[in-house]
Jmol script that loads the backbone (N, CA, C; Angstrom):
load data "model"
ATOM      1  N   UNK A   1       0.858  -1.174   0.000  1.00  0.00           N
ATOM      2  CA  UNK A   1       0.000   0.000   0.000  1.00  0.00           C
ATOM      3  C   UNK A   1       0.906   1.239   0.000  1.00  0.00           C
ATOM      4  N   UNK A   2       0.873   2.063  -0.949  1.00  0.00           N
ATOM      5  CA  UNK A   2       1.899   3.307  -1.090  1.00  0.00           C
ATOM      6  C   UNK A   2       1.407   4.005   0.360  1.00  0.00           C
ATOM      7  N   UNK A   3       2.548   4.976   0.744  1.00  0.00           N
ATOM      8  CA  UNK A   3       2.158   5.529   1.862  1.00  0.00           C
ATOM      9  C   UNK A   3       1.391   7.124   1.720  1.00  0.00           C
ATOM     10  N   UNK A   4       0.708   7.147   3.161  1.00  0.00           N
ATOM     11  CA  UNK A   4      -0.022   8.688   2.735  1.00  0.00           C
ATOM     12  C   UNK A   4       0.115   9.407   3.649  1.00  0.00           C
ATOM     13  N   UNK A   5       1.287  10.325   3.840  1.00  0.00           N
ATOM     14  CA  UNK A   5       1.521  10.988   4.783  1.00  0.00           C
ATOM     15  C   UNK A   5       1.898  12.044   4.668  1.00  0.00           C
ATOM     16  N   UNK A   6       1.074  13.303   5.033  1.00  0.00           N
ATOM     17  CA  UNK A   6       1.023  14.891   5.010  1.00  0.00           C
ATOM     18  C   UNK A   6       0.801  15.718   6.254  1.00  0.00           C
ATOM     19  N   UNK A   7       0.630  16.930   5.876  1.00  0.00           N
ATOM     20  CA  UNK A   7       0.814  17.858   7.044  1.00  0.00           C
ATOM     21  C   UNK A   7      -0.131  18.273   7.265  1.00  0.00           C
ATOM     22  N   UNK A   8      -1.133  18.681   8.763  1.00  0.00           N
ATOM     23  CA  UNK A   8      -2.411  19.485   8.923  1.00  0.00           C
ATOM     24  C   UNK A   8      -1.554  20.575   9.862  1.00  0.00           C
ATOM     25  N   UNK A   9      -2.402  21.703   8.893  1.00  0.00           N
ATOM     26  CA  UNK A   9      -2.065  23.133  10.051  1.00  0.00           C
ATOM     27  C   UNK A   9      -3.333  23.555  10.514  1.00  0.00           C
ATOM     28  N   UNK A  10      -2.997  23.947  11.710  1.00  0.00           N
ATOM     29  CA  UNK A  10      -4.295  24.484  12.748  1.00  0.00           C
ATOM     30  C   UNK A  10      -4.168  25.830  12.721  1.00  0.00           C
ATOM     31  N   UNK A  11      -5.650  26.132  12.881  1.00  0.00           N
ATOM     32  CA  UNK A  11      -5.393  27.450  13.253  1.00  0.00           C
ATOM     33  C   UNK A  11      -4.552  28.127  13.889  1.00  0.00           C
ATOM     34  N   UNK A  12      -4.178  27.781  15.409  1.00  0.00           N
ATOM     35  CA  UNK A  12      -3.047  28.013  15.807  1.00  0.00           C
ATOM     36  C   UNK A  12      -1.771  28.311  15.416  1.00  0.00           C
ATOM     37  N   UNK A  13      -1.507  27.557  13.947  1.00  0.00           N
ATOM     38  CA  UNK A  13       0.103  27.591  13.432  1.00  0.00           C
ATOM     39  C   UNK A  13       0.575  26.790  13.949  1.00  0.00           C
ATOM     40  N   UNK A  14       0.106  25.955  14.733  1.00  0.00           N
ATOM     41  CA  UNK A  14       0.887  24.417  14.838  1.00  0.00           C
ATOM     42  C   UNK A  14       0.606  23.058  13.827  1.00  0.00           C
ATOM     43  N   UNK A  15       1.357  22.474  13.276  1.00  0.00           N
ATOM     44  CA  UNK A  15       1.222  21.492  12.644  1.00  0.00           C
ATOM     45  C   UNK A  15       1.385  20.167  13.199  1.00  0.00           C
ATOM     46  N   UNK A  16       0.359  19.299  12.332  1.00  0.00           N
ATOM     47  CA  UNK A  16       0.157  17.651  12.650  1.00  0.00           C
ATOM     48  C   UNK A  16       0.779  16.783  11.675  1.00  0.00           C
ATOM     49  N   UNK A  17       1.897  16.250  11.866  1.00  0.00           N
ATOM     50  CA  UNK A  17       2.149  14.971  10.640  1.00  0.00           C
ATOM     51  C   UNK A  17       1.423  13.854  10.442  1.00  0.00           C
ATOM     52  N   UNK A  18       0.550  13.882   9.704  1.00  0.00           N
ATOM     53  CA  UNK A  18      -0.625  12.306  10.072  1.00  0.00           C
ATOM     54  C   UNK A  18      -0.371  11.603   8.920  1.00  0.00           C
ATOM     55  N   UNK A  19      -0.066  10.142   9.146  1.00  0.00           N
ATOM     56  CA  UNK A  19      -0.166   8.975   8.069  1.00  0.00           C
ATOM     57  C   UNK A  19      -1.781   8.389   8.240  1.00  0.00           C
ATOM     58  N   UNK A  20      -2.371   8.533   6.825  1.00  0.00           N
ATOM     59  CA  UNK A  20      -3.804   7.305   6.775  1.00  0.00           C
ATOM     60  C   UNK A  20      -3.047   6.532   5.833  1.00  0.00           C
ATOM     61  N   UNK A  21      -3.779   5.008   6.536  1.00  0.00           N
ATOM     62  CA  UNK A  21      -3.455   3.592   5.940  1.00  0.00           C
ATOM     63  C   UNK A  21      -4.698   3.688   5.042  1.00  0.00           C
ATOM     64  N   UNK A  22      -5.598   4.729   4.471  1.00  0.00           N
ATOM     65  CA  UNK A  22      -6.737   4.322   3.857  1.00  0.00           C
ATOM     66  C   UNK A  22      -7.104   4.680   2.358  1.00  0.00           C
ATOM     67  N   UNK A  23      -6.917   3.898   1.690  1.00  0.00           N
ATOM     68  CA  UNK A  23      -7.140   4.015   0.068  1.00  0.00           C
ATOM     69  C   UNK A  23      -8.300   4.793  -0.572  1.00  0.00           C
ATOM     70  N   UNK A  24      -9.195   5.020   0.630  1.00  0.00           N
ATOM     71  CA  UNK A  24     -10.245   5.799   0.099  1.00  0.00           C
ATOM     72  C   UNK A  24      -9.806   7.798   0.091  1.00  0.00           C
ATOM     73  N   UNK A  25      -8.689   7.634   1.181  1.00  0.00           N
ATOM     74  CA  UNK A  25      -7.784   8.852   0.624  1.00  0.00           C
ATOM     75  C   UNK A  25      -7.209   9.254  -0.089  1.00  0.00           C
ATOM     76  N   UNK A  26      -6.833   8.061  -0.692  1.00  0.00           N
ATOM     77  CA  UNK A  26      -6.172   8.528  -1.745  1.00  0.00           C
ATOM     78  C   UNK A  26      -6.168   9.236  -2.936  1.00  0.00           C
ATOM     79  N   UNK A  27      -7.388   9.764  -3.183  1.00  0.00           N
ATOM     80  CA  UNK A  27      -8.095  10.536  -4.470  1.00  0.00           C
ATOM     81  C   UNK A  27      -8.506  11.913  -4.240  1.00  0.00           C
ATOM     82  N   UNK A  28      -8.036  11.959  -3.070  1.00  0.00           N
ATOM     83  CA  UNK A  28      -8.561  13.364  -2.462  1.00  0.00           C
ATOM     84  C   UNK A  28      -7.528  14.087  -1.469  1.00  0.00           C
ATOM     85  N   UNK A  29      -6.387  13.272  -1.290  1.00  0.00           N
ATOM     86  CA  UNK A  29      -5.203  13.788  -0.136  1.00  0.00           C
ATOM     87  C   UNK A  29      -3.748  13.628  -1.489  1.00  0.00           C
ATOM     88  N   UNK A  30      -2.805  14.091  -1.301  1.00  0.00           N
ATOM     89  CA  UNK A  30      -1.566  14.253  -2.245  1.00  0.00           C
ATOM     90  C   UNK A  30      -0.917  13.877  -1.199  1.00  0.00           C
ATOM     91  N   UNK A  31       0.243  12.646  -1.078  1.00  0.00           N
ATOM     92  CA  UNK A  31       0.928  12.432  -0.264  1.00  0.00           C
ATOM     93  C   UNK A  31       2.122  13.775   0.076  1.00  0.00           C
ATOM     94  N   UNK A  32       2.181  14.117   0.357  1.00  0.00           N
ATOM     95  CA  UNK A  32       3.695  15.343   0.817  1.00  0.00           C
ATOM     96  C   UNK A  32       3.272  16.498   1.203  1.00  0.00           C
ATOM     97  N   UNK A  33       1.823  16.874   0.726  1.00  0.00           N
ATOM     98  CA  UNK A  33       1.083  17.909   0.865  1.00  0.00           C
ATOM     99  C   UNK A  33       0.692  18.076   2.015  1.00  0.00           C
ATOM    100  N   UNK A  34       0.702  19.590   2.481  1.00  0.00           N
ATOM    101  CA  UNK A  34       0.164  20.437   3.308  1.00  0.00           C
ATOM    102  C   UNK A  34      -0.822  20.797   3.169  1.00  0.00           C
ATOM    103  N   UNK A  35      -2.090  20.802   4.236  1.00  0.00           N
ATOM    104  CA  UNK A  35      -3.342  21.216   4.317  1.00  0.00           C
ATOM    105  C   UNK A  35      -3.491  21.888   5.245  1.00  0.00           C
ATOM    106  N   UNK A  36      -4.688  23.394   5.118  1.00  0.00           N
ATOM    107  CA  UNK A  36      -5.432  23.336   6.538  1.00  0.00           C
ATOM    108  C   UNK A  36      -6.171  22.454   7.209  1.00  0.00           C
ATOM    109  N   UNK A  37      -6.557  22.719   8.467  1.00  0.00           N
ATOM    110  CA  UNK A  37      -7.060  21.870   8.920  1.00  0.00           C
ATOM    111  C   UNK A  37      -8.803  21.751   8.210  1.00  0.00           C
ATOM    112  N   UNK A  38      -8.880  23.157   7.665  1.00  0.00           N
ATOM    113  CA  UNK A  38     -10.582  23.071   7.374  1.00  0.00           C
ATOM    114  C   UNK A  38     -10.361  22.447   5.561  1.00  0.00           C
ATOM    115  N   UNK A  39      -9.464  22.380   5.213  1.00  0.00           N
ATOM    116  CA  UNK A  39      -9.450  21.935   3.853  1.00  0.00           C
ATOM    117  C   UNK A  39      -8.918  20.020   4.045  1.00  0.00           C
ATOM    118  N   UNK A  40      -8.418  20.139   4.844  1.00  0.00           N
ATOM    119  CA  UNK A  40      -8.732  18.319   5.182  1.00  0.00           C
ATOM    120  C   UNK A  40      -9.829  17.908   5.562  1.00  0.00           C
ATOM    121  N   UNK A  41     -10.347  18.169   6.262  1.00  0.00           N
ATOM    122  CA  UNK A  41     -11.707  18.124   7.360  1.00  0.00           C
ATOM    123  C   UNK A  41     -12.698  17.882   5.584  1.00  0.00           C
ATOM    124  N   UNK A  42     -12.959  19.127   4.870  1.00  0.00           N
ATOM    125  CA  UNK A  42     -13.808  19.222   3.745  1.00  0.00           C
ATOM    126  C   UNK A  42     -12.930  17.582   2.882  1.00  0.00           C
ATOM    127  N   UNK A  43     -11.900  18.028   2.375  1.00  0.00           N
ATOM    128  CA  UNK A  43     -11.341  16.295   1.011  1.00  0.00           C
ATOM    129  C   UNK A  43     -11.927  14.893   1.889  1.00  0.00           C
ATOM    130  N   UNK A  44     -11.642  14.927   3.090  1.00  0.00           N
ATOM    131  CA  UNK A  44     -11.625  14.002   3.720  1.00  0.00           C
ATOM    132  C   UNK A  44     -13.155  12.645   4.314  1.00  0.00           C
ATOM    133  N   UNK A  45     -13.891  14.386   4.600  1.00  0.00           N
ATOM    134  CA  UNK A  45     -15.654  14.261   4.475  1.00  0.00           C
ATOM    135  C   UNK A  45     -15.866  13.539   3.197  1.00  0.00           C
ATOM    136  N   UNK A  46     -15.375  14.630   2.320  1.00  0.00           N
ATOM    137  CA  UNK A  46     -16.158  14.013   0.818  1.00  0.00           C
ATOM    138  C   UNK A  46     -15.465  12.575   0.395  1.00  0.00           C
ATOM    139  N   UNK A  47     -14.388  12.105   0.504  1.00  0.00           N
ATOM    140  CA  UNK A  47     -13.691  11.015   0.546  1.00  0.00           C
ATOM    141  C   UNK A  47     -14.506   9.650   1.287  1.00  0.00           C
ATOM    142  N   UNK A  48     -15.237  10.083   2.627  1.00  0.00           N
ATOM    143  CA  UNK A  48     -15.607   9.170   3.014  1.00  0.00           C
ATOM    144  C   UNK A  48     -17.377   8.917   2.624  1.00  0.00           C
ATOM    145  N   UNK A  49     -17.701  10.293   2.312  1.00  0.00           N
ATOM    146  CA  UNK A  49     -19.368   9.851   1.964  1.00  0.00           C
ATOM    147  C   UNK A  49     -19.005   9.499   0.930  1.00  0.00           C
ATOM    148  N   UNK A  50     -18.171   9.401  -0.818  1.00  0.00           N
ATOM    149  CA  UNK A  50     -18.156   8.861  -1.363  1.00  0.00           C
ATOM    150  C   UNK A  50     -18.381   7.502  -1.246  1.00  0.00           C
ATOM    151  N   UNK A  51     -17.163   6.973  -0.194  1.00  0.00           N
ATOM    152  CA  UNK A  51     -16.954   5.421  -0.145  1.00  0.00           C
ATOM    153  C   UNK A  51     -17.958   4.959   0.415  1.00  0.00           C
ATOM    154  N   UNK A  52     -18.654   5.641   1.587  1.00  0.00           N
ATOM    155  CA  UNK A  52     -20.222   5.177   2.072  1.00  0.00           C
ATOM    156  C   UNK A  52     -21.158   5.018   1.424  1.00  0.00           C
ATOM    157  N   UNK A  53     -21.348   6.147  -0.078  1.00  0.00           N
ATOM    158  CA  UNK A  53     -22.194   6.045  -0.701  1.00  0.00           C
ATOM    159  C   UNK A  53     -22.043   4.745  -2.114  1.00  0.00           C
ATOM    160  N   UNK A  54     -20.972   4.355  -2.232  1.00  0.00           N
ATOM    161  CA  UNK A  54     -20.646   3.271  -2.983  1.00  0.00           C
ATOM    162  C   UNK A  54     -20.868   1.918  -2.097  1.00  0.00           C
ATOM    163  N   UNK A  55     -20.801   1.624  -0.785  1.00  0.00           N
ATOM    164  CA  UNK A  55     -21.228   0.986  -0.165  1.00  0.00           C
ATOM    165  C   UNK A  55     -22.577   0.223  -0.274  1.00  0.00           C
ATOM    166  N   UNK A  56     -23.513   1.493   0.358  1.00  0.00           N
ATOM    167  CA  UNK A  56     -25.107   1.571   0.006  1.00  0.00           C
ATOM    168  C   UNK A  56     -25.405   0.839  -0.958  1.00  0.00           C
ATOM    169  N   UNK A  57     -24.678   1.771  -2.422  1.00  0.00           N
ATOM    170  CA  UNK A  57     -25.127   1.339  -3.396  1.00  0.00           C
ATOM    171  C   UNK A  57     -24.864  -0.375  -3.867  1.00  0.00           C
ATOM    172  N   UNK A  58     -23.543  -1.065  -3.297  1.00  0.00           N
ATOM    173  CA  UNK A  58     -23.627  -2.325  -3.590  1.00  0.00           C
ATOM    174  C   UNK A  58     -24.174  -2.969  -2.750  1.00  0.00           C
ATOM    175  N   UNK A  59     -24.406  -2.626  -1.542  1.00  0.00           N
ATOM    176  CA  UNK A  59     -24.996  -3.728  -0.364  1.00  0.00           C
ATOM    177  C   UNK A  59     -26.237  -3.062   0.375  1.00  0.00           C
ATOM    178  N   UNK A  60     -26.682  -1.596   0.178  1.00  0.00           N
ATOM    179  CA  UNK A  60     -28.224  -1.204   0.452  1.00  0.00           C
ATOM    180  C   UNK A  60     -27.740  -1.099   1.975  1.00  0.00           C
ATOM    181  N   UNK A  61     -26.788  -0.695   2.017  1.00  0.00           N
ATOM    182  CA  UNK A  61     -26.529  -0.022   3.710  1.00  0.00           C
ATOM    183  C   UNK A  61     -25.483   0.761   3.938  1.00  0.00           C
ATOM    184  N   UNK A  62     -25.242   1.105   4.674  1.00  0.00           N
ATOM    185  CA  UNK A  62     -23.819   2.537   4.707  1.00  0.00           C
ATOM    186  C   UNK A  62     -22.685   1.862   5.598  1.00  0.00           C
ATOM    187  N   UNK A  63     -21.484   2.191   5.162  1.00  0.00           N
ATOM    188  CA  UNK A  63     -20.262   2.036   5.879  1.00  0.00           C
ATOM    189  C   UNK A  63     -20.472   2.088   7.229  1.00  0.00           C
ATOM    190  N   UNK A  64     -20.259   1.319   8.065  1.00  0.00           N
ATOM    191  CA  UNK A  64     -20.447   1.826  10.016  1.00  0.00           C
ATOM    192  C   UNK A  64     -18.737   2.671   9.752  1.00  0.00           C
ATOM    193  N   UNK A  65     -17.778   1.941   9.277  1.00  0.00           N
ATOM    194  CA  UNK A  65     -16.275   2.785   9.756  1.00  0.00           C
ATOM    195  C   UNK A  65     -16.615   4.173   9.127  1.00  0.00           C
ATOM    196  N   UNK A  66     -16.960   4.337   7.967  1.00  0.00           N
ATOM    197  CA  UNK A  66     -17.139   5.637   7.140  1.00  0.00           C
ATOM    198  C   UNK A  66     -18.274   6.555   8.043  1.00  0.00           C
ATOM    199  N   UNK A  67     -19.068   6.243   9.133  1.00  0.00           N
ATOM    200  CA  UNK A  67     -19.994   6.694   9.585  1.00  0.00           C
ATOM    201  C   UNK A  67     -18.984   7.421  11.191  1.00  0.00           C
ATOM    202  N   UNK A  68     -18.099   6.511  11.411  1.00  0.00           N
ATOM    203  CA  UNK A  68     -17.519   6.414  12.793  1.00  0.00           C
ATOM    204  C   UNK A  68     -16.860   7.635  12.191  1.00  0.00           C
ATOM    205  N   UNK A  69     -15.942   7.716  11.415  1.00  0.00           N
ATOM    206  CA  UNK A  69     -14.772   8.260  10.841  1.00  0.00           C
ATOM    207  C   UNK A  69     -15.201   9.860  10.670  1.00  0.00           C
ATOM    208  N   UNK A  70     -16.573   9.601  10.373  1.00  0.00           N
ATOM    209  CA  UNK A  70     -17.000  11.244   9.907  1.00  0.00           C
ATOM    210  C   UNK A  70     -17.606  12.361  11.579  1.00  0.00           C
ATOM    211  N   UNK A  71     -17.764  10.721  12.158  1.00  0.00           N
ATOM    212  CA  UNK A  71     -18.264  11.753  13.887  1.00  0.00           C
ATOM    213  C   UNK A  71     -16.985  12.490  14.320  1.00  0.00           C
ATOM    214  N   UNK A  72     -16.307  11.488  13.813  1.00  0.00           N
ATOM    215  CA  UNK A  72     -14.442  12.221  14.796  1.00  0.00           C
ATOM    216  C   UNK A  72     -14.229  13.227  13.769  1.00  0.00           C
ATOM    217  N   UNK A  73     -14.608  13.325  12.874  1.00  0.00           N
ATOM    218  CA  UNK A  73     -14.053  14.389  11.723  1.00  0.00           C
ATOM    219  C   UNK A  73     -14.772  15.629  12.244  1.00  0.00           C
ATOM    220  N   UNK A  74     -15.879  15.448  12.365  1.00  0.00           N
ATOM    221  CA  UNK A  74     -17.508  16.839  13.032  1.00  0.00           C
ATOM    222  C   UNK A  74     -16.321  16.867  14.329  1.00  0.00           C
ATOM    223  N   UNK A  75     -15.937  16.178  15.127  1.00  0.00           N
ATOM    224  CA  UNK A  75     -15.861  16.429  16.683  1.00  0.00           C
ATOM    225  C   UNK A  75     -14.449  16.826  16.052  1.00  0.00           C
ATOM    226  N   UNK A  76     -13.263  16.887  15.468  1.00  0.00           N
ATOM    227  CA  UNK A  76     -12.049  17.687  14.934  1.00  0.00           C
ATOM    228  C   UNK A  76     -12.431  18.459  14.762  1.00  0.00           C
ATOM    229  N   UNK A  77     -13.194  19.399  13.983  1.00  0.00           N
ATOM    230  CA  UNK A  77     -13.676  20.596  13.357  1.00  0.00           C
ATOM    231  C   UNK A  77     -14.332  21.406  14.452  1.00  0.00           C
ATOM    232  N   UNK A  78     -14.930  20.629  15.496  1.00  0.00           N
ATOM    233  CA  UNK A  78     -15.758  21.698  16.020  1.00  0.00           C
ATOM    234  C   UNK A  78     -14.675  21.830  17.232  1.00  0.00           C
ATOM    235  N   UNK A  79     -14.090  21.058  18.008  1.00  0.00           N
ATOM    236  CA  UNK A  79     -13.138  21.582  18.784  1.00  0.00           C
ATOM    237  C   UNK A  79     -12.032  21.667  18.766  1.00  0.00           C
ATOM    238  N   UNK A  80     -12.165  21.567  17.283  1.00  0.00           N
ATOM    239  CA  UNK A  80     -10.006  21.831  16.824  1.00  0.00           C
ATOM    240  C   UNK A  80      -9.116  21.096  17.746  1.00  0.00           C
ATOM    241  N   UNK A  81      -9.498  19.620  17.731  1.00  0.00           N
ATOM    242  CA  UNK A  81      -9.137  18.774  18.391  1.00  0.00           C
ATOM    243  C   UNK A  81      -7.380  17.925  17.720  1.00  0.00           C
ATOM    244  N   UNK A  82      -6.357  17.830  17.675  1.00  0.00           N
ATOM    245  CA  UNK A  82      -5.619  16.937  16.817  1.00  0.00           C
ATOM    246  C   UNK A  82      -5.849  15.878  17.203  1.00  0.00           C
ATOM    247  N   UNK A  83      -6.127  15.008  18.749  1.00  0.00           N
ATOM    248  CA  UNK A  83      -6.274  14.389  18.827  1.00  0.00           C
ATOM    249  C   UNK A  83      -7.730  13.297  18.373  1.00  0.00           C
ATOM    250  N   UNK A  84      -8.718  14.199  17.852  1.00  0.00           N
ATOM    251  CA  UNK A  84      -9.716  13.498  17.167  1.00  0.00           C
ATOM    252  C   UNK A  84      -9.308  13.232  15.722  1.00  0.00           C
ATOM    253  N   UNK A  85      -8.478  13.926  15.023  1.00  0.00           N
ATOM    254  CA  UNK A  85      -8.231  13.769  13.738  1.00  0.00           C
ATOM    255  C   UNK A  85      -7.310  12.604  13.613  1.00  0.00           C
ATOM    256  N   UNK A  86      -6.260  12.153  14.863  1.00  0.00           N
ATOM    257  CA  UNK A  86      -5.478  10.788  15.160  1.00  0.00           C
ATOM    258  C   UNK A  86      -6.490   9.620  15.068  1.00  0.00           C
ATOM    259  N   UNK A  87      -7.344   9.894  16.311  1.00  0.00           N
ATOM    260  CA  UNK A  87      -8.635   8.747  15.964  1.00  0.00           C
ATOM    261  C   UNK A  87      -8.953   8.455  14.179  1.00  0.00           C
ATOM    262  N   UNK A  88      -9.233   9.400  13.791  1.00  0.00           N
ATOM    263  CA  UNK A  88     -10.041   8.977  12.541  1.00  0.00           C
ATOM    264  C   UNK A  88      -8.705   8.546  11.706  1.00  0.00           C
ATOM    265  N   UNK A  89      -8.267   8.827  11.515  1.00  0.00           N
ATOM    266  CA  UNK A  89      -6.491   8.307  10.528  1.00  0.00           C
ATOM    267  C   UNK A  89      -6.344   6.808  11.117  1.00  0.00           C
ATOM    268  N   UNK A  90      -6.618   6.528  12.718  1.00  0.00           N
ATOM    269  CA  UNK A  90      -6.318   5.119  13.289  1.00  0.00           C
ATOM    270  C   UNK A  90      -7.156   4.101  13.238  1.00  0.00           C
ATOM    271  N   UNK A  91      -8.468   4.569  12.498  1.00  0.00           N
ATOM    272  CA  UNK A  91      -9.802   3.895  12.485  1.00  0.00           C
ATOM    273  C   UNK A  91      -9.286   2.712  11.212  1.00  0.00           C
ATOM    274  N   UNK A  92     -10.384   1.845  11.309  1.00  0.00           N
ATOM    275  CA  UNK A  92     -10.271   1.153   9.895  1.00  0.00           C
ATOM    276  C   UNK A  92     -10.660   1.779   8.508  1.00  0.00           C
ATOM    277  N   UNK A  93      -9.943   1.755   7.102  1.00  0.00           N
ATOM    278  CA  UNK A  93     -10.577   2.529   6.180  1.00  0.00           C
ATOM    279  C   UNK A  93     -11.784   2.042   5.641  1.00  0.00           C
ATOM    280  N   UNK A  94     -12.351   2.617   5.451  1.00  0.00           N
ATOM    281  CA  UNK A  94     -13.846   2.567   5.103  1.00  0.00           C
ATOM    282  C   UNK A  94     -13.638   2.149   3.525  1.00  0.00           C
ATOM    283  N   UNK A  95     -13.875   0.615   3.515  1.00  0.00           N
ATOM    284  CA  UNK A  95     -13.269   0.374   2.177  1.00  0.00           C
ATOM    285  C   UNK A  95     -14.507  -0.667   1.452  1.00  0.00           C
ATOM    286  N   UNK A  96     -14.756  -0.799   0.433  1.00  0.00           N
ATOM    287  CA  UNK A  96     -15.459  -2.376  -0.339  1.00  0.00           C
ATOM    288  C   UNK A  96     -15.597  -3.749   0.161  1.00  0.00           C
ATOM    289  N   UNK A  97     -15.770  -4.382   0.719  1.00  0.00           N
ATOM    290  CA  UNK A  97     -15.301  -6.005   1.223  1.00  0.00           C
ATOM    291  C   UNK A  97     -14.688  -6.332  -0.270  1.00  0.00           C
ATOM    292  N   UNK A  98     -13.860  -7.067  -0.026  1.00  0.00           N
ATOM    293  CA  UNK A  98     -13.037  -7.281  -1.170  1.00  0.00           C
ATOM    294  C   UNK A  98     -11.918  -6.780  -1.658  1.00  0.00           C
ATOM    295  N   UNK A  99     -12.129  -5.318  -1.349  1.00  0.00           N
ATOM    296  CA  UNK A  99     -11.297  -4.342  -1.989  1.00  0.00           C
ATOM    297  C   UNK A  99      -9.744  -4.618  -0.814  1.00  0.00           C
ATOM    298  N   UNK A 100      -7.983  -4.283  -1.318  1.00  0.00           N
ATOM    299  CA  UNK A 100      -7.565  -3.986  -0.638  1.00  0.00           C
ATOM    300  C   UNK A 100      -6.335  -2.744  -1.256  1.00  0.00           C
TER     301      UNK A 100
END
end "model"
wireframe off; spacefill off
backbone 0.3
color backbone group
């Protein structure tokens, strides 16, 4: 699995080095790249309702990890948490059965 590891800046001006193990990032994160924190929070959302919504569509139900992944993403954003944005990077990726 190529690696995916970039930078989040906080409001503050402090930065987060976070690796995701998750392929559903990969279409929406640039490995080396620097983000704000509100422009990860946004690729990252849409990254995962994608994969939820491809879910649905093959099995008529929604991702539970893609569902988990997006509470810690709301709870990062609203209290500018780094440590919620660790949670969601440490979660399982919200992926296809099958898919690896």
């Amino acid at each position: 699995m190529p690696e995916m590891t970039f930078t989040v800046r906080w409001p503050d001006g402090s930065t987060q080095s976070c690796y995701s193990p998750s392929l559903v990032m990969h279409d929406h994160l640039v490995a080396g790249e620097d983000y704000t924190v509100a422009d990860f929070l946004t690729r990252t959302t849409t990254a995962l309702t994608e994969a939820s919504e491809r879910v649905r569509a093959k099995f008529g139900m929604y991702c539970t990890s893609a569902s988990e992944q997006m509470q810690e993403l709301e709870r990062a954003g609203r209290t500018l948490d780094p440590q919620s944005l660790v949670r969601v990077l440490e979660m399982n990726p919200a992926s296809l059965p099958g898919e690896s």
